[in-house]
C-alpha positions, 0 to 999 in steps of 0.5 A: 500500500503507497503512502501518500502525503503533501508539503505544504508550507516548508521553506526550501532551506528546510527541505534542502536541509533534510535531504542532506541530513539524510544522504550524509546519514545514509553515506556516513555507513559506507566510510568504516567498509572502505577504510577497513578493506584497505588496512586489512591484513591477509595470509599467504593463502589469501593473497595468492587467492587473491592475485590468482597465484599459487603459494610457491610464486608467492614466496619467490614474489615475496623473496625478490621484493615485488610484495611487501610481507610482514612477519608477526611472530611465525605468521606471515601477513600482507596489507591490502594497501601494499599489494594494490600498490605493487600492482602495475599498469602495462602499457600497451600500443594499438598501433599497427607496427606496434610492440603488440600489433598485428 
């Protein structure tokens, strides 16, 4: 069953002010989501799942630099952050005569 209901005699401010409270409100649960996924830490296992590698190219990977790892105790753990940030853009030519051209 729709409800209906009339404005009648609301100042634009007011209105204007509601909708922000409710949208600021609305968003404001969305913050803590994107700030905890990019201090989270993972295993070994979720990284490589996450890069689609297996474990022993996680270890070379590890062992050669192109990952950060942190050792805490015998466990040892990526930041999320710090894998986004080693991943790198290949930069690709369309043009014909190209690296990649037919």
């Amino acid at each position: 069953m729709m409800q209906k209901f009339m404005l009648s005699s609301i100042e634009l401010s007011e209105l204007k002010k509601i909708v922000e409270d409710a949208v600021f409100n609305q968003l404001k649960c969305f913050v803590p989501i994107v700030e905890q996924k990019s201090n989270q830490l993972l295993t070994r296992k979720q990284t490589a799942s996450f890069l689609c590698i297996s474990l022993p190219t996680l270890h070379d990977w590890t062992k050669t630099g192109i990952i950060k790892a942190h050792r805490i105790g015998n466990r040892v753990l990526y930041k999320n952050d710090e894998i986004n940030d080693s991943l790198s853009q290949i930069n690709t030519s369309n043009a014909k005569g190209g690296r990649y051209g037919n």
